[in-house]
Structures are given as C-alpha cells and as structure tokens.
C-alpha positions as CSV (number, residue, x, y, z in Angstrom):
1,X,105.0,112.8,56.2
2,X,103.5,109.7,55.5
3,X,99.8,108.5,57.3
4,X,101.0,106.3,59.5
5,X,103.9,109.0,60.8
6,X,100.8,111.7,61.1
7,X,98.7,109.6,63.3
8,X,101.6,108.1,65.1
9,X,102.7,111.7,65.9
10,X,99.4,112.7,67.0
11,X,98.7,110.2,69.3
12,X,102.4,111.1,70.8
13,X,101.7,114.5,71.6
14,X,98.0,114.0,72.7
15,X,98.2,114.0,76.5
16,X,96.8,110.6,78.5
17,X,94.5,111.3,81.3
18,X,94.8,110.2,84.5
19,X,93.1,107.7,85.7
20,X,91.9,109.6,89.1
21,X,92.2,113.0,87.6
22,X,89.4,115.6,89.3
23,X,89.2,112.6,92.2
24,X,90.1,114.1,95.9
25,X,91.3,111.1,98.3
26,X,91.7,111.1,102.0
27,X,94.0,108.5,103.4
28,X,94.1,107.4,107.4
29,X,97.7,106.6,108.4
30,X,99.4,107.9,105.4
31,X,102.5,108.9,106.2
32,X,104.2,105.9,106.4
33,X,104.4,101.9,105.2
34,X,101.4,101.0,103.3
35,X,99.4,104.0,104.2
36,X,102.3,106.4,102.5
37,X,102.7,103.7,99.5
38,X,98.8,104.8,99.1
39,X,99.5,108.4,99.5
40,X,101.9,108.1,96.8
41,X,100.3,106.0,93.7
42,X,96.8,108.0,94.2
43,X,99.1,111.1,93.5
44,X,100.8,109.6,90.6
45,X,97.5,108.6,89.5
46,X,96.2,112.2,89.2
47,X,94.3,112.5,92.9
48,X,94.1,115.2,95.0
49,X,95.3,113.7,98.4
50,X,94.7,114.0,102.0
51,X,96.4,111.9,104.5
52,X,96.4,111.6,108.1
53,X,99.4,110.5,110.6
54,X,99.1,111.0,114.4
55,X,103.0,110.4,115.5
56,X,105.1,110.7,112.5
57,X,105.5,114.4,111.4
58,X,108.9,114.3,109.9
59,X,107.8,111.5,107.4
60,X,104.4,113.5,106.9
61,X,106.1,116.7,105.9
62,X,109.2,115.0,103.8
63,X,105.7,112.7,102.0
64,X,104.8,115.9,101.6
65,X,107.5,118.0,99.9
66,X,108.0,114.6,98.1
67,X,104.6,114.9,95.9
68,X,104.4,118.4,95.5
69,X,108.0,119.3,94.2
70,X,106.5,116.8,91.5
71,X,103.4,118.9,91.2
72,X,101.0,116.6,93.3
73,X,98.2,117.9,95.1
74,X,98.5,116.7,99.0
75,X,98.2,118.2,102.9
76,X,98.8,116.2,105.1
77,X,96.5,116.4,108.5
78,X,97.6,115.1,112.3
79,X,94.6,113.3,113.6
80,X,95.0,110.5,115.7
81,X,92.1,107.7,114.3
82,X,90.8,106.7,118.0
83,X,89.6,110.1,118.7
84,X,86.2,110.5,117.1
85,X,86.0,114.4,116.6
86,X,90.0,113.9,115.0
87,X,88.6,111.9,112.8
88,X,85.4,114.4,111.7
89,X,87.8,117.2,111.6
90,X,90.0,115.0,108.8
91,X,87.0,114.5,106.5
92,X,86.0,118.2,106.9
93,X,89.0,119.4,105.8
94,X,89.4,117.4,103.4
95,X,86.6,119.1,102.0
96,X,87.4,122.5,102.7
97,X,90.9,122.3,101.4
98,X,89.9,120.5,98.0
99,X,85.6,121.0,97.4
100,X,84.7,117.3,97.7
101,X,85.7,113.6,98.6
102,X,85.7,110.5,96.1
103,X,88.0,107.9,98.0
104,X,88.5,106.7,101.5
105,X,90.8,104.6,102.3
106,X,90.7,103.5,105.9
107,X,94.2,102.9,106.5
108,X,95.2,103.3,109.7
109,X,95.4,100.5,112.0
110,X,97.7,99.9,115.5
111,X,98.8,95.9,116.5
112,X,99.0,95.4,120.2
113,X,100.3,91.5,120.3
114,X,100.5,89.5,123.7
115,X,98.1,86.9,125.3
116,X,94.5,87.9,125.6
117,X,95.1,86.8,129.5
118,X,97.5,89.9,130.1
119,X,95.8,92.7,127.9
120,X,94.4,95.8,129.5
121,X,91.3,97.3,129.2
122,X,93.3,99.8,127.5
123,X,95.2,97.6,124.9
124,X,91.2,96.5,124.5
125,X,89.8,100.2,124.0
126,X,92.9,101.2,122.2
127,X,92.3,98.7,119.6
128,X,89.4,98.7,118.9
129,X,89.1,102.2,119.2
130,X,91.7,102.8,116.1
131,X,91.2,99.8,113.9
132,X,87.0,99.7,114.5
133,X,85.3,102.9,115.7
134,X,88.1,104.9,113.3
135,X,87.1,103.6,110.0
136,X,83.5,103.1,111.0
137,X,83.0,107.4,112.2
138,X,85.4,108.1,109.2
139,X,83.4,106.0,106.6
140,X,80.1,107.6,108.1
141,X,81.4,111.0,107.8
142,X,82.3,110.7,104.0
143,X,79.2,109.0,103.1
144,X,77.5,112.4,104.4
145,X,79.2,114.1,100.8
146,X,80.2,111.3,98.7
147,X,78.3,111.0,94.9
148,X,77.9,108.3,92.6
149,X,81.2,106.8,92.0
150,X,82.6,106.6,95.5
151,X,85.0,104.3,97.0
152,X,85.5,103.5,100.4
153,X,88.4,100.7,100.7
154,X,89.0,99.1,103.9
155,X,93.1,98.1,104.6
156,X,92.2,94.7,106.4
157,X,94.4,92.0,107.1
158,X,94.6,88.7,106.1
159,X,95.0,87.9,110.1
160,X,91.0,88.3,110.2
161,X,91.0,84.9,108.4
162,X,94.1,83.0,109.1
163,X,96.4,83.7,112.2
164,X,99.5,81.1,112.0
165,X,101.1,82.6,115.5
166,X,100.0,83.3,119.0
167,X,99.3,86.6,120.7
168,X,97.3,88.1,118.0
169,X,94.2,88.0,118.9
170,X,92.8,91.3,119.4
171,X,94.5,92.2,116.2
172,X,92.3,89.4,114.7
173,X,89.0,90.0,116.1
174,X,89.3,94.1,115.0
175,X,90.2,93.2,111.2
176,X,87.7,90.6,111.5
177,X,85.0,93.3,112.7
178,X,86.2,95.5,109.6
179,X,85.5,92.7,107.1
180,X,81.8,92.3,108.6
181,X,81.2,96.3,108.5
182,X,82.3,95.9,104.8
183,X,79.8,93.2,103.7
184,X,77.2,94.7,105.6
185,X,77.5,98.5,104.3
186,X,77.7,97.1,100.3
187,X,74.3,96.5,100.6
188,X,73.3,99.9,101.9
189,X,75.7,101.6,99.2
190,X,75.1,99.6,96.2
191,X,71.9,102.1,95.0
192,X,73.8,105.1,95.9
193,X,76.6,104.0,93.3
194,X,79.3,103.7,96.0
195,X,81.5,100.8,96.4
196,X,83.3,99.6,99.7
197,X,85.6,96.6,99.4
198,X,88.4,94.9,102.1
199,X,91.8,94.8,101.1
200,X,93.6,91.9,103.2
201,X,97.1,92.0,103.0
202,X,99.6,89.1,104.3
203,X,103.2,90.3,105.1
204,X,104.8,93.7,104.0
205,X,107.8,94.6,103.8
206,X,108.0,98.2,106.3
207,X,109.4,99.3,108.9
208,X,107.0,98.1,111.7
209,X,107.3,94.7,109.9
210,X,110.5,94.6,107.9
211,X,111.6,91.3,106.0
212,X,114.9,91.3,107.7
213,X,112.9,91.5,111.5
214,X,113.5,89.0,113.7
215,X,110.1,87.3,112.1
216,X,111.4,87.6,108.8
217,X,112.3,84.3,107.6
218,X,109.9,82.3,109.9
219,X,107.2,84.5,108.0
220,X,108.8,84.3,104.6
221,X,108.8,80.0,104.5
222,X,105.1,80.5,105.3
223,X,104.3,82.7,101.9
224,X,104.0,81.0,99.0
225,X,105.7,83.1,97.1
226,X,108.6,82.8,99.1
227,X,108.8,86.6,100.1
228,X,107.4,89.3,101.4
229,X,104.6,91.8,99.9
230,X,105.4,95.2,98.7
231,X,103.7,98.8,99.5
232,X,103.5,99.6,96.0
233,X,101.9,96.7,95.2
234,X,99.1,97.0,97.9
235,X,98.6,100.7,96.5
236,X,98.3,99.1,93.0
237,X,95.3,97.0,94.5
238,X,93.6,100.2,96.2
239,X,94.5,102.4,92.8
240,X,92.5,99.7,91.1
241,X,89.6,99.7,93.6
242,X,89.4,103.5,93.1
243,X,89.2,104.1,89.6
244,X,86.2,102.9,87.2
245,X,88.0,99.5,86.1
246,X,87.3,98.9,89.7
247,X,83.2,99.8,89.7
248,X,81.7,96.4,89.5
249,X,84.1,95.4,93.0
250,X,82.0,96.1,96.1
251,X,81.2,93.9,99.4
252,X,84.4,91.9,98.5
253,X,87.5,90.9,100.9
254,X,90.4,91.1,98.3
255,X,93.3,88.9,99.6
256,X,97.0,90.1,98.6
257,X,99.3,87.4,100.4
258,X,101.5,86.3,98.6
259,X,99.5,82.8,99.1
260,X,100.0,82.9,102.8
261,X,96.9,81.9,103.5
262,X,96.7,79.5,100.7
C-alpha cells in the first residue's frame, strides 16, 4: 500500500464529529413545520433534543419514533407556550432528562389575522401571551443554567419589518417585540459568552401555510426568488447559529426570505 492509499484509508475510517455532539437543545413548537424541521437537523447534527408541542401529539410521537429508530436522542414534552409554569416545567425537564441545556430555540408562535377593530381582548392576550411572554419566561429560565457557549435563537418573522397584506397586525407588533428583546438581551449576554440572534423568515412551505394555499401564488409573485422557503433550510440557518461557526453572530435579526422583503 502506497502513502497516499495509507492516509487516504485513514482518514476514511476515522470517524467525523458532529458538529453539536454533547450539545442538549430544547425546541418550542417542535412537532411540526418549521419547529419539527428544527427538531430534526439538531438531531442529525449530533444534539440531544427536546421539543415542545401543545395540540399535535400524533406528529410529536411519529417526530419522535422518527429520530430515535435512527439512534437520535429526543422526548418530546406537551406544554402549551402561553402558560408560564408549562413553560418552566419544559426547561426543567429538559434538564433532568439530559444534565444540561446549550440551545433554545424559541419556536413556537400562533397568528391570529383579522382587523385590529374586531380582535378580542383574548386574540390580544392570546398573542402576546405565546409569541411574547413564551419566549421571554423560556429564555429567562435557560439563562438560569446555560455556560459559555449558549445559544438562544429567536424564530421571528420577517412580518415584524415588512407586512405587504392587511389583518396582520397583532402578528406584526409580537415579532416586532421579539426582535427588540433580542437586541436588548445581546448586550446583557455578550460577557457571559452567550449569543441570542432573530431568525426572520418570509414564506414557508407547511401545512398552516402551504405553497398551494389559497395565498400561494399571490405570495409567491411577491418573493424574489419566485417560491417559497423550505423548513430544512430555516433549520440550516438555526444549525448554523448553534454551533461554533456561529459564535461571533449575536444581537442580529437574520432575514431568510427568499428576497421578499427586498
């Protein structure tokens, strides 16, 4: 065997580490769309992952049986992300069931459209209540165990910025608040080594928002791009955040539109 074939041969059989190997995760909203896209490329990136889902146990436990038949380390938790002491109980267990937590990635997020002239208080509290006071108490909670090295990434929308349509609103003002409560907490972070960036995405293709909806082609002539986003390539965004090529990010809203905003 020649040199070259020796070294070639080692580095084949020399196994690659994964990028978020010995990292634990906990996702909000995970078990479906962008939050299960998530779920499923910090898995594949060597994470132990926790996600949350408060209405969709079928697609929790099939997510579920999904990773760990390919040996991934996930539980998935129901806790519904307007309810404050759900939300405690997530990040706690998500320490019990894996010793520490690395990543949070506030995901979960509910749209209530219509005219701000016929919302209820409730549509108001609900909202805000979810896409605010969620990621706020479960960002809060983490910090109370993260190290040097953590990542908290916000899933933000690029409606806090540019809203082409009516009756979106209250949609707008609570990514809006999320982008604020990222800018703000970098500074607190950056000597502690964390980093907490906004991911805004434009249209994705899922099922609350498929490309083939009834909005689908209006939406799609306003992307650049010419069609809609991708979960997987949200997740690629987030994976990035998350691992060290990411560590110089923090503070930042992160647009992935397509150009829709452009």
């Amino acid at each position: 065997m020649t040199t070259t074939q020796s070294a070639a041969t080692t580095l084949a059989s020399t196994p690659t580490k994964l990028p978020l190997a010995g990292k634990v995760a906990l996702v909000t909203g995970g078990s479906r769309g962008i939050g299960a896209g998530i779920v499923q490329r910090l898995v594949r990136d060597g994470a132990a992952v926790v996600f949350t889902y408060a209405g969709s146990k079928d697609r929790a436990d099939a997510l579920v049986a999904e990773l760990t038949a390919g040996d991934g380390r996930v539980l998935a938790i129901e806790a519904d992300s307007g309810d404050v002491d759900a939300v405690k109980r997530a990040v706690q267990r998500t320490r019990e069931a894996f010793g520490r937590l690395d990543i949070l990635v506030n995901n979960a997020a509910i749209a209530r459209t219509g005219q701000l002239v016929d919302a209820s208080a409730d549509d108001i509290e609900r909202t805000l209540a979810v896409n605010v006071r969620g990621p706020v108490v479960a960002t809060q909670e983490a910090l109370r165990h993260m190290e040097r090295g953590g990542r908290i990434i916000n899933i933000g929308s690029i409606n806090s910025e540019y809203v082409p349509f009516p009756g979106a609103s209250l949609y707008a003002l609570s990514k809006g608040a999320l982008s604020g409560f990222t800018h703000g907490l970098a500074r607190e972070l950056g000597a502690r080594g964390i980093t907490i960036n906004n991911i805004q995405p434009g249209p994705v293709d899922t099922d609350m928002n498929p490309a083939d909806g009834p909005n689908g082609a209006w939406l799609t002539g306003q992307i650049a791009v010419q069609r809609f986003g991708h979960t997987r390539e949200v997740a690629g965004l987030v994976a990035y955040l998350a691992g060290d090529d990411g560590a110089y990010v923090t503070g930042a809203d992160l647009r992935i539109d397509g150009g829709f905003a452009a």
